[in-house]
NUNU-330470 format. One record per residue (C-alpha): residue number from 1; z, y, x. Coordinates in nm, 3 decimals, padded with zeros to 5 digits. Layout:
BEGIN
num,z,y,x
NUM,Z,Y,X
...
***
This chain:
BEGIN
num,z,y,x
1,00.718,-05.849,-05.765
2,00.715,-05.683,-06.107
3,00.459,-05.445,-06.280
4,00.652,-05.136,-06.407
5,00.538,-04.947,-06.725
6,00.582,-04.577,-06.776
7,00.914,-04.614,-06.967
8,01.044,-04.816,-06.703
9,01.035,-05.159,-06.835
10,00.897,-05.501,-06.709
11,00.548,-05.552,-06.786
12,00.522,-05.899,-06.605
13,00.694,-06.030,-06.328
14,00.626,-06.339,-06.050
15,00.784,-06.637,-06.033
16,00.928,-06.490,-05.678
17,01.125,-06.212,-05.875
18,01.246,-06.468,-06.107
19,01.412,-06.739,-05.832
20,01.540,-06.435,-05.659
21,01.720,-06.322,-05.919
22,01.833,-06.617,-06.099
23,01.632,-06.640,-06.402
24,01.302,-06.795,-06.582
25,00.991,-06.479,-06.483
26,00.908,-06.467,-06.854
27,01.305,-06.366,-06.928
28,01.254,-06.064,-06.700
29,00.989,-05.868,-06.939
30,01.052,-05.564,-07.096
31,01.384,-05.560,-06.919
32,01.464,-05.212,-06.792
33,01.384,-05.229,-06.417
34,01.678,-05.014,-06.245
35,01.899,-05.235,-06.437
36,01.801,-05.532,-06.274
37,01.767,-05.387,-05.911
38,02.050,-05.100,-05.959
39,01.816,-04.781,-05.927
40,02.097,-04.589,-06.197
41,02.335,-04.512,-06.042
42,02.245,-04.299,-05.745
43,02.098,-04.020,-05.894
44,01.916,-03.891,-05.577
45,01.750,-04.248,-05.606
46,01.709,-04.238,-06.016
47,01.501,-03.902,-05.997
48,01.319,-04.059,-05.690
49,01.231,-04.324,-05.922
50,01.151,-04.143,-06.259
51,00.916,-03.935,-06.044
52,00.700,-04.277,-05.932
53,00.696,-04.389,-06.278
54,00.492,-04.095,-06.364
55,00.294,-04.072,-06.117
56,00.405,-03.844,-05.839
57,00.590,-03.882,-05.571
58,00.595,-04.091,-05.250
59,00.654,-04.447,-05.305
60,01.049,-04.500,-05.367
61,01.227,-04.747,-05.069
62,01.584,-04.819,-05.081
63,01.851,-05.091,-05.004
64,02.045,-05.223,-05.271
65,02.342,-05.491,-05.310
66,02.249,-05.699,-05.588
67,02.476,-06.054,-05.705
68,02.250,-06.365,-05.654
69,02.211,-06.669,-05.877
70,02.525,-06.850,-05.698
71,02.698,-06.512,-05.696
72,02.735,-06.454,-05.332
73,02.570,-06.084,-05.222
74,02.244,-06.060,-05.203
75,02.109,-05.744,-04.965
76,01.759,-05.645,-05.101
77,01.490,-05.338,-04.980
78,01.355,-05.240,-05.307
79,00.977,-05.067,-05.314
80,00.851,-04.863,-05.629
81,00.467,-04.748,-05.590
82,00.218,-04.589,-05.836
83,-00.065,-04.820,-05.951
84,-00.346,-04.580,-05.937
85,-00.578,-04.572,-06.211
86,-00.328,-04.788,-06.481
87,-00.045,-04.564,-06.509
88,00.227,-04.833,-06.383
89,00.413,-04.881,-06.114
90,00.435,-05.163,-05.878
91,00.827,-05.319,-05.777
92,00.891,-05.487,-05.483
93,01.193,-05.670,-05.414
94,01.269,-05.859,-05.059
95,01.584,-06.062,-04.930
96,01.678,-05.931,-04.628
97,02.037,-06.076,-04.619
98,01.981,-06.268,-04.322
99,01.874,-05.946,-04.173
100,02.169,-05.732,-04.294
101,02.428,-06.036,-04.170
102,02.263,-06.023,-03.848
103,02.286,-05.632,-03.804
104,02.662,-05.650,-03.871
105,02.717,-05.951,-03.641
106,02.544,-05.746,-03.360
107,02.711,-05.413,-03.471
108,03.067,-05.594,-03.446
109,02.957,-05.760,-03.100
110,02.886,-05.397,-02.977
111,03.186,-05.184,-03.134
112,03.495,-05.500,-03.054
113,03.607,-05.589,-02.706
114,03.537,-05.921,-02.596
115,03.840,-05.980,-02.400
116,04.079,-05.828,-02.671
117,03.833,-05.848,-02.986
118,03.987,-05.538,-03.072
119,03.770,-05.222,-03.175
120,03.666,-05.092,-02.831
121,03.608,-04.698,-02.736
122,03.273,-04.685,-02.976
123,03.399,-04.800,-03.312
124,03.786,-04.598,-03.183
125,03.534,-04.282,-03.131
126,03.383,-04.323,-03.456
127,03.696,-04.368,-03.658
128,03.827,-04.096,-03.489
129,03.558,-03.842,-03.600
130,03.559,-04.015,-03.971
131,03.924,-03.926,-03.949
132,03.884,-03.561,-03.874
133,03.539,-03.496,-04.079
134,03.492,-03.349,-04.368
135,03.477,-03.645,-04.555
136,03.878,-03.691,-04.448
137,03.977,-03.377,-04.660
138,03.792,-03.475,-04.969
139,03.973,-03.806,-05.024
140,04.301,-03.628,-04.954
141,04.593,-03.758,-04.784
142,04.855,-03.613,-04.591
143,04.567,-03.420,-04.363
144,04.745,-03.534,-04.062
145,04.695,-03.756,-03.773
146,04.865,-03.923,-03.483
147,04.767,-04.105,-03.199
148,04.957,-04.344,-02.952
149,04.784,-04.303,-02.627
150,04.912,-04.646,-02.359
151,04.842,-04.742,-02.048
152,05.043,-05.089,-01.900
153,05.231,-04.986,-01.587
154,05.184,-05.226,-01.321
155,04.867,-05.401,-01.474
156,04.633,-05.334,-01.124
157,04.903,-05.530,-00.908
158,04.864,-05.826,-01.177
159,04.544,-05.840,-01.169
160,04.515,-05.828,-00.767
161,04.730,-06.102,-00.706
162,04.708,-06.331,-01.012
163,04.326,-06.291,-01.065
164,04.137,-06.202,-01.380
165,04.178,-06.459,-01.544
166,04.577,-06.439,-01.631
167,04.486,-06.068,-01.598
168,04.254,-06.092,-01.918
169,04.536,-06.351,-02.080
170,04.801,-06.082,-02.041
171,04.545,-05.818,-02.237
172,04.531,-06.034,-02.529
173,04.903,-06.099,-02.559
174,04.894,-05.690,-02.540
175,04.685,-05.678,-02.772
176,04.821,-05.930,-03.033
177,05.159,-05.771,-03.005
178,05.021,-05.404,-03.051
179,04.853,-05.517,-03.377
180,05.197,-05.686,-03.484
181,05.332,-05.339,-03.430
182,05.094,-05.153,-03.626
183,05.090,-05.404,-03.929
184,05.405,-05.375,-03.932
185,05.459,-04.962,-03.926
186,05.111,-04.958,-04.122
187,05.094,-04.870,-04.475
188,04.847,-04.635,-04.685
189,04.512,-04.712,-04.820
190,04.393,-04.868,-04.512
191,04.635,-05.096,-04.496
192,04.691,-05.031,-04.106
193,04.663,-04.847,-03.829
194,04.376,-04.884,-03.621
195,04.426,-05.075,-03.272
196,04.174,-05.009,-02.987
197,04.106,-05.115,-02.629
198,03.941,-04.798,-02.482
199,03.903,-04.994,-02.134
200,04.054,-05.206,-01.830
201,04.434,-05.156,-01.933
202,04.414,-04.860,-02.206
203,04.548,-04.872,-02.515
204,04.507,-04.614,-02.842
205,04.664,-04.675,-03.213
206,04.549,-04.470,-03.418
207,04.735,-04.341,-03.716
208,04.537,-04.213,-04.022
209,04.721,-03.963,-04.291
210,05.051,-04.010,-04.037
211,05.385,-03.876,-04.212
212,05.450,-03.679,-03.924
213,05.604,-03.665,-03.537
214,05.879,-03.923,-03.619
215,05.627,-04.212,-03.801
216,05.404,-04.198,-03.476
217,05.744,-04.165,-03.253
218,05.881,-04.479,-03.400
219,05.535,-04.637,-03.376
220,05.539,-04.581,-02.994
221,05.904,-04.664,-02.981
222,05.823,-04.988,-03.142
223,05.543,-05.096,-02.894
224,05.737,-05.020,-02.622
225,05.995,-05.257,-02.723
226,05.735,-05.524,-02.845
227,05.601,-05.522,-02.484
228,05.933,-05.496,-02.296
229,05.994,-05.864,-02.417
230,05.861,-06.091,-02.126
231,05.456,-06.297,-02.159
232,05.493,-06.638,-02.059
233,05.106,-06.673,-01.917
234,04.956,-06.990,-01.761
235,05.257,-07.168,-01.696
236,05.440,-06.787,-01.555
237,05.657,-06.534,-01.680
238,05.524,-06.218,-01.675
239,05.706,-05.859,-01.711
240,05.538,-05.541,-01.795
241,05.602,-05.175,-01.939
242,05.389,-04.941,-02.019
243,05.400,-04.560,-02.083
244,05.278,-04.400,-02.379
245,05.139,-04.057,-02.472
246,05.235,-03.918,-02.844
247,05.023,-03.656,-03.004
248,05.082,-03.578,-03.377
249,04.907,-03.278,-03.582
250,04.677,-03.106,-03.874
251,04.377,-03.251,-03.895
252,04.271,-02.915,-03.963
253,04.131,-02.742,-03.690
254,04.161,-03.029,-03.469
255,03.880,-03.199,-03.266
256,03.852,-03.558,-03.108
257,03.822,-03.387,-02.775
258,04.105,-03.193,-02.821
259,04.317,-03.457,-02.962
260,04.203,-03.719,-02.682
261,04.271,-03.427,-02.406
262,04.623,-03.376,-02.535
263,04.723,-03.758,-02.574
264,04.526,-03.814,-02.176
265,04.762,-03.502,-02.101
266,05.062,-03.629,-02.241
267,05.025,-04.001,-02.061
268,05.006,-03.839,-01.734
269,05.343,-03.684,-01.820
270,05.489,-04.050,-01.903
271,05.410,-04.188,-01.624
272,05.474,-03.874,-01.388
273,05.832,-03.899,-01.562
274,05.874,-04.219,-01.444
275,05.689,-04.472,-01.701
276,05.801,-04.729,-01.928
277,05.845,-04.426,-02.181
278,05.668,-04.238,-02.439
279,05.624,-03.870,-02.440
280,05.548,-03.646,-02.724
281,05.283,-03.374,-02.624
282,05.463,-03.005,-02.601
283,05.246,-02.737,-02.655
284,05.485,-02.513,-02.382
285,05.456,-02.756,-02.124
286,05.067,-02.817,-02.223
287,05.029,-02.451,-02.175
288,05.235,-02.395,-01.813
289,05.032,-02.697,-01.690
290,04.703,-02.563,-01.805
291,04.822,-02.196,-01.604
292,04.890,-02.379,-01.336
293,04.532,-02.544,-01.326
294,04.399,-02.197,-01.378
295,04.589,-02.030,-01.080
296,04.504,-02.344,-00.886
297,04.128,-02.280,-00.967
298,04.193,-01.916,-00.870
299,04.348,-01.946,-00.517
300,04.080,-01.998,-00.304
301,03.887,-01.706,-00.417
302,04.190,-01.494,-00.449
303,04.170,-01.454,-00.036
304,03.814,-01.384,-00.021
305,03.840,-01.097,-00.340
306,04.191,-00.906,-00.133
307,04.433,-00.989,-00.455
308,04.708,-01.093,-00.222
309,04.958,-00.797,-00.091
310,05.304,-00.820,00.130
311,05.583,-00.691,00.012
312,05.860,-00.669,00.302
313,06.240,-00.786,00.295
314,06.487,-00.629,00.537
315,06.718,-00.853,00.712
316,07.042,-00.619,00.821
317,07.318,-00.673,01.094
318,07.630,-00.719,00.938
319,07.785,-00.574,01.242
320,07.641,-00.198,01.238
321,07.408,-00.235,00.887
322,07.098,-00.141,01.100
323,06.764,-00.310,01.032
324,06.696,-00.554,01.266
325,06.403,-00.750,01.071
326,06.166,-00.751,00.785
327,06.020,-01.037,00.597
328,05.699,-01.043,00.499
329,05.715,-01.227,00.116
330,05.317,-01.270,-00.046
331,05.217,-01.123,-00.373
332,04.946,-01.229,-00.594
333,04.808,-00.899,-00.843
334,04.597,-01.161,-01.083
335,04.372,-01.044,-01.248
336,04.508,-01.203,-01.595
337,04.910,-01.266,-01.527
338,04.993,-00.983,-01.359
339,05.226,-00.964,-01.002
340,05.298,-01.316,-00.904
341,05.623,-01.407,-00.688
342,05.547,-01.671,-00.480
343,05.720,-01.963,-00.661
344,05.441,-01.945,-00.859
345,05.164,-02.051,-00.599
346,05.279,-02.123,-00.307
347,05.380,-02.489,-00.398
348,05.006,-02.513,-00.563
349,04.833,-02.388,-00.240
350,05.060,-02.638,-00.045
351,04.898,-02.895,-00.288
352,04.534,-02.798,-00.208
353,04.543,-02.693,00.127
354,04.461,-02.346,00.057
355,04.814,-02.238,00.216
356,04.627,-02.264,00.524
357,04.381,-01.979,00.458
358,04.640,-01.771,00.258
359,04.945,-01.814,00.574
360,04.682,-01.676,00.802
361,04.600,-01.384,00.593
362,04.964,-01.357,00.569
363,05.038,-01.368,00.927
364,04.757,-01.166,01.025
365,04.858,-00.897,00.795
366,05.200,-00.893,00.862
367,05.185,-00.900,01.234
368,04.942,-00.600,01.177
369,05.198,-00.422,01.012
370,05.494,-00.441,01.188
371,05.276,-00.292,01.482
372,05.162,-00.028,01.345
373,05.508,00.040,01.271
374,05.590,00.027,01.636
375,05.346,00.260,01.705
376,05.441,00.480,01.428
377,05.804,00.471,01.461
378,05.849,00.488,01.851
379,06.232,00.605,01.844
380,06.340,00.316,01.605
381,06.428,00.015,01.757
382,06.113,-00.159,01.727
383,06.186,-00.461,01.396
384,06.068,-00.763,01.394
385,05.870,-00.959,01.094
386,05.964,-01.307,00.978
387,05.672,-01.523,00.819
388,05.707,-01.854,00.634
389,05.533,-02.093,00.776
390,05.422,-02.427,00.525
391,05.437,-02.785,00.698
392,05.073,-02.821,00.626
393,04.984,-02.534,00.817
394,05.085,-02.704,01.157
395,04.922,-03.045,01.033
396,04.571,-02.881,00.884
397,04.522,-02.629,01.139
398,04.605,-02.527,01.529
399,04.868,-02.295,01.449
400,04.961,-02.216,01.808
401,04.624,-02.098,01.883
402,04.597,-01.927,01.502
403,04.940,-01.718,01.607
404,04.851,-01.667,01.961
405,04.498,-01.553,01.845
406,04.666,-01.258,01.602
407,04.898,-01.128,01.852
408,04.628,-01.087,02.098
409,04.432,-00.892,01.817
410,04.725,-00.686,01.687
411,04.895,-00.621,01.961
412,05.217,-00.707,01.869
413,05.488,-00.853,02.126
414,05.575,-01.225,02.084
415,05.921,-01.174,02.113
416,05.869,-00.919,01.725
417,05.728,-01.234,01.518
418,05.942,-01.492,01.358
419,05.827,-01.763,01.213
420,06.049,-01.952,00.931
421,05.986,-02.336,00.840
422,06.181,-02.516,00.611
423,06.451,-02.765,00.662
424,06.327,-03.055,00.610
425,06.006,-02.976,00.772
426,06.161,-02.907,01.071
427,06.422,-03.147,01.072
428,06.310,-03.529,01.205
429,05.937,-03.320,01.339
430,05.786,-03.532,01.597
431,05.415,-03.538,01.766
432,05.195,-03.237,01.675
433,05.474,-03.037,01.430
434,05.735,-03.068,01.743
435,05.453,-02.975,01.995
436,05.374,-02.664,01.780
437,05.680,-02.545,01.772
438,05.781,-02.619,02.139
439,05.454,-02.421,02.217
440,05.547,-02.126,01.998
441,05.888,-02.073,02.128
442,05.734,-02.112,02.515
443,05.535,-01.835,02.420
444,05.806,-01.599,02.304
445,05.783,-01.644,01.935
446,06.138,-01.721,01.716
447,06.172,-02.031,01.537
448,06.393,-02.019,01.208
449,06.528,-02.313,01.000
450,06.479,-02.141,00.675
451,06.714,-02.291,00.349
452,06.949,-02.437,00.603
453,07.242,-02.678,00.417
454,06.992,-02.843,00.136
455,06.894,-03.078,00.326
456,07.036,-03.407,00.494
457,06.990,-03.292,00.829
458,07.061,-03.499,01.179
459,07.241,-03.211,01.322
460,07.276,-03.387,01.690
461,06.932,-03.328,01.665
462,06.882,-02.981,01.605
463,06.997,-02.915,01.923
464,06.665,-03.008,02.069
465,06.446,-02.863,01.892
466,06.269,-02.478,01.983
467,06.490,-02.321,01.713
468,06.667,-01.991,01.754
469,06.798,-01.896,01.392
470,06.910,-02.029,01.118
471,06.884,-01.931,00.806
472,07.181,-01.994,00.518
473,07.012,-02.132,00.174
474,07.160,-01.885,-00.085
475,07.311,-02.136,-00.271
476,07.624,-02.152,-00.021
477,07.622,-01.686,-00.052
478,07.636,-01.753,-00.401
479,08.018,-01.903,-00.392
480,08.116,-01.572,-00.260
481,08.008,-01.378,-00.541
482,08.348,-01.393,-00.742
483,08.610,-01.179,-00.549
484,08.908,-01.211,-00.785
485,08.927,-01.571,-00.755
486,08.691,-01.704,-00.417
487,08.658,-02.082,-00.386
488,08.802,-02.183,-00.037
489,08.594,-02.443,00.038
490,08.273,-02.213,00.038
491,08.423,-02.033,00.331
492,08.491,-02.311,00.490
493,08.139,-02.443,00.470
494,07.960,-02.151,00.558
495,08.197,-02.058,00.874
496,08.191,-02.423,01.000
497,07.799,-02.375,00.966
498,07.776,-02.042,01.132
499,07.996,-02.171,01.427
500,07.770,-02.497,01.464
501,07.489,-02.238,01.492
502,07.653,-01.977,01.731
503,07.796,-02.285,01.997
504,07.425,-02.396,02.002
505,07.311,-02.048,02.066
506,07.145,-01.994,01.762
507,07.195,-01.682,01.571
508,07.252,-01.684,01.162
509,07.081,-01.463,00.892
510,07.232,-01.522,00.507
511,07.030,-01.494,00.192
512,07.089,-01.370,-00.099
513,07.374,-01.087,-00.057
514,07.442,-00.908,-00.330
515,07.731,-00.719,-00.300
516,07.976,-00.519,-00.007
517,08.231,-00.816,-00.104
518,07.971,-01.097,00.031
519,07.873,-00.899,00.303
520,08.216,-00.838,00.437
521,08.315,-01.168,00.411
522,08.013,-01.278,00.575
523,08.070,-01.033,00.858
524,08.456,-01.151,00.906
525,08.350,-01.521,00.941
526,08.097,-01.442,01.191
527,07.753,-01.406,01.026
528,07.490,-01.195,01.213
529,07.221,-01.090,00.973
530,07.219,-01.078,00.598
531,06.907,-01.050,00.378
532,06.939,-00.960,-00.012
533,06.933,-00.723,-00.274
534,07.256,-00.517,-00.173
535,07.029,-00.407,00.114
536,06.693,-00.384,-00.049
537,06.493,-00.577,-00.281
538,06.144,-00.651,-00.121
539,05.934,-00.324,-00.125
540,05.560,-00.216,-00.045
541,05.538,-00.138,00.352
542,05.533,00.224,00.319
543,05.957,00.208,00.212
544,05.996,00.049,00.503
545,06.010,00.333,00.759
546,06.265,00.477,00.529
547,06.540,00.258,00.632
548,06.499,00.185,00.955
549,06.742,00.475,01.052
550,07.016,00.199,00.875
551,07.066,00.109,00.505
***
C-alpha cells in the first residue's frame, strides 16, 4: 500500500509495495503514482483517477500488467480510495498472477478440444464474430472472409468397427494435417488461419482478410489432398476423404449465421455430389434450393386453401383426329411464383408424402369432370380422363378403394378413367403395387405405362401385368421432328415398339407431337393416339367441349 497526496505523488509506502515492485519502500516516495502502477495511459482510467485524488468519485479499481523485479509479468488489481478527512488517497496494489494464469488455463481448457486440442465451436464462434464486428473494419484489411466448412466421409463406419479409440487417433492426424495446411496457405497479421473442431468429425478453417474465392479454393483444394494421403493408425492403414463446403464474401453485411448457413448449405451439396470434393457456395443454386424448401413448406396447405387447378390434355386418334381422351395435368396458382407446371412439385410432394393428398384431389376432381362432361355433352362420344398416378400413392394409401370410392361418388364409368404410372414403377411391381393394379383393371379401370422406352424394362414381363396402353416417352417423337433429313433408326425404334405393344394387345398413345409431319408418320407406322401441342396445349376444362366434335 501507498498513501497518495493531492498531486499524485507517494507520500509513504509499505514494505509490501516495495518487494512487489522491486525496490527499497523509502525509494518509492514522492514518485508519481500512475507511473509506477500505469494509471496514464488509459485515459478513461486517468480521469477516474484524478477525480479520487480530489476527492470525488467512487473508489478507482482496475487491472494492470506491470514488469516484476525478475521481469516476468506481473498481473495486479490496483485500488485508489479517498482518505476522508486528510485530503489523500489510499493505493492498493495486489498480485493476482496466480489468479490471472489460472483463469486462462481454465479459459483454454473450455474454448480447445481435448481430443484435437484445437479451438473447439466456442473460441471458432467467438473469432468468428471478432472477425465480422466492428472492430474488424477499424483495423482494416481486405474486409473479406472465407471459410472451409469439412466433414470426413466415412468417419461413422471407422469409428463402429475400429472403436474410439483409433477413431479419436484418426481426428488428431486430421487435425495435425489441417493445421499443416493452413500454416502453410496462412499469411497476414495473424500469422494463420484459424483451425477448429466444431464436433464429432467437423471441421472449419477459418480465413481472416481472405484475398478472395481462389485463396480459400486452393485452401480447400490443399486439405483435400493433405487428407487423401493414407493414416497409418495403431499398427493399420487407414483411408479417408472428406467433402468440403467453400463460402467466400464481404464482411460487410454478413452475419455468422448467415455465413455458417451458407458453408452447412454448401457441404450438403459436396457430399450430395458425391463427396471427396469441395464446393463453392452459388448464390443461384442457394436460391432454387431455398424455393424449393418454400414450396415444400407450402404443399400441404396448398390442398386445404383450393390453389391447385386441372388443366386438361387431349389425346387424339391418329386414324380419324377425333378426341378420344383428356389428361388431367395439376396446376399450382401460388400465391408468390405464380402458375406452377408440375415439374416443379410434384417430385417434392413425392418426397413428403403429400402426393397422396394432392393425387386424390386430383383424381377426385378429374373424374368429376369428365362426368359432368358426359352429362353435358350426351351426343359426343363420351372421353375418357387419364390421371398420373405416383408409386407412393399405391404404397401410402389403398388406392383401389380411394378410386373405387370416387367413381361411386361421381358417377363416372370405370371403363372412362385411366390411370398412368411410370415405367419403372410399374415395371418389376410385385406384392401390394401388382395387387393394386390387378384390382384396378378387374374393375374396369385402364392401366398405362406412362414414359415407356427410358427405362430398362423386362419386356417378357410386361405381358403379365394389368396394362392396356402404353405410352411413348417423347424423347423417341422428338427424332421425327426434322422432315428433310429423318433419322432411320427412330422409325425403326418406335414401330418395333408400337408392334410389341399391338401383338400384346395393348394400344399406343405418343407424346409430344408437334407437327402434321410427326403425326403422319406416326399414323403410317401404326400408332393409335397422339398427345401434344399440334392438337392442343393443355387448356382450362371449359375448351374442352370445344373440340370434342374433332381437332
Amino acid at each position: 500500500m501507498a498513501v497518495v497526496g493531492r498531486d499524485g505523488r507517494v507520500i509513504t509506502a509499505n514494505r509490501a509495495l516495495g518487494t512487489l515492485l522491486g525496490t527499497d519502500p523509502a525509494h518509492l516516495a514522492h514518485e508519481a503514482a500512475a507511473d509506477l502502477v500505469d494509471l496514464g495511459h488509459d485515459s478513461r482510467v486517468r480521469a477516474a483517477y484524478g477525480e479520487v485524488l480530489h476527492g470525488h468519485g467512487e473508489p478507482l479499481r482496475c487491472t494492470r500488467r506491470l514488469k516484476g523485479p525478475d521481469g516476468r509479468p506481473l498481473w495486479t488489481e490496483v485500488t485508489v480510495a479517498s482518505l476522508p478527512d486528510r485530503g489523500n488517497a489510499l493505493l492498493s496494489v495486489a498480485d493476482i498472477t496466480d489468479r490471472r494464469d489460472l483463469q486462462a488455463r481454465l479459459r483454454h481448457l473450455q474454448m480447445h478440444d481435448p481430443v484435437t486440442r484445437l479451438p473447439n465451436r466456442a473460441l471458432y464462434f467467438e473469432r468468428l464474430a471478432a472477425a465480422l464486428g466492428p472492430e474488424a473494419y477499424a483495423r482494416g484489411g481486405t474486409g473479406r472472409i472465407g471459410l472451409c466448412y469439412l466433414d470426413l466421409d466415412g468417419f461413422k463406419a471407422i469409428n463402429d468397427t475400429l472403436g474410439h479409440r483409433v477413431g479419436d487417433e484418426l481426428l488428431r492426424a486430421v487435425a495435425q494435417r489441417l493445421v499443416q495446411c493452413a500454416e502453410q496457405a496462412g499469411y497476414g497479421r495473424r500469422g494463420g488461419h484459424l483451425v477448429a473442431r466444431l464436433g464429432g468429425d467437423e471441421f472449419a478453417v477459418l480465413v481472416e482478410d481472405s484475398t478472395g474465392t481462389e485463396q480459400v479454393s486452393a485452401l480447400a483444394g490443399s486439405a483435400l489432398t493433405a487428407l487423401q494421403q493414407p493414416f497409418d493408425l495403431a499398427g493399420q492403414r487407414l483411408s479417408v476423404s472428406a467433402s468440403i463446403g467453400v463460402v467466400e464474401r464481404v464482411t460487410a453485411g454478413t452475419s455468422a449465421t448467415a455465413l455458417m448457413q451458407a458453408a452447412d448449405t454448401t457441404l450438403y451439396w459436396a457430399k450430395s455430389d458425391g463427396k471427396a470434393r469441395w464446393t463453392l457456395f452459388d448464390p443461384e443454386r442457394n436460391a432454387h434450393m431455398m424455393t424449393r424448401q418454400a414450396l415444400s413448406s407450402m404443399l400441404r396447405p396448398a390442398v386445404e386453401r383450393g390453389e391447385f387447378t386441372l388443366e386438361y390434355q387431349p389425346l387424339v386418334g391418329l386414324g380419324d383426329g377425333a378426341v378420344r381422351g383428356v389428361e388431367a395435368l395439376v396446376r399450382w396458382r401460388h400465391p408468390q411464383f405464380g402458375m406452377l407446371a408440375p415439374n416443379r412439385f410434384i417430385g417434392l410432394a413425392e418426397e413428403d408424402g403429400s402426393i397422396v393428398e394432392l393425387g386424390r384431389w386430383v383424381l377426385e376432381n378429374a373424374c368429376r369432370q369428365a362426368r359432368r362432361w358426359q352429362l353435358d355433352h350426351p351426343e359426343a362420344p363420351p372421353v375418357f380422363v387419364s390421371v398420373n398416378v405416383a408409386v407412393r400413392q399405391v404404397w401410402d394409401s389403398d388406392l383401389v378403394a380411394d378410386v373405387a370410392g370416387i367413381l361411386e361418388e361421381t358417377g363416372l364409368p370405370p371403363e372412362l378413367l385411366q390411370l398412368e404410372l411410370t415405367e419403372s414403377a410399374v415395371m418389376g411391381s410385385a406384392g401390394r403395387p401388382l395387387q393394386a393394379l390387378q384390382a384396378l383393371s378387374e374393375m374396369g379401370v385402364s392401366i398405362a405405362i406412362d414414359d415407356f422406352g427410358t427405362g430398362y424394362s423386362n419386356l417378357a414381363y410386361l405381358s403379365r401385368l394389368p396394362v392396356s396402353v402404353l405410352k411413348l416417352d417423347g424423347s423417341f417423337v422428338r427424332g421425327f421432328q426434322d422432315a428433310e433429313h429423318p433419322n432411320p433408326a427412330d422409325e425403326t425404334i418406335v414401330e418395333a415398339m408400337v408392334q410389341l405393344a399391338h401383338r400384346l394387345g395393348l394400344t399406343v398413345i405418343a407424346e409430344c407431337v408437334e407437327s402434321a409431319d410427326q403425326a403422319e408418320r406416326l399414323r403410317r407406322i401404326g400408332c393409335d393416339t397422339g398427345q401434344g401441342w399440334f392438337y392442343s396445349r393443355p387448356v382450362p376444362p371449359d375448351r374442352i367441349p370445344a373440340l370434342l366434335g374433332g381437332v
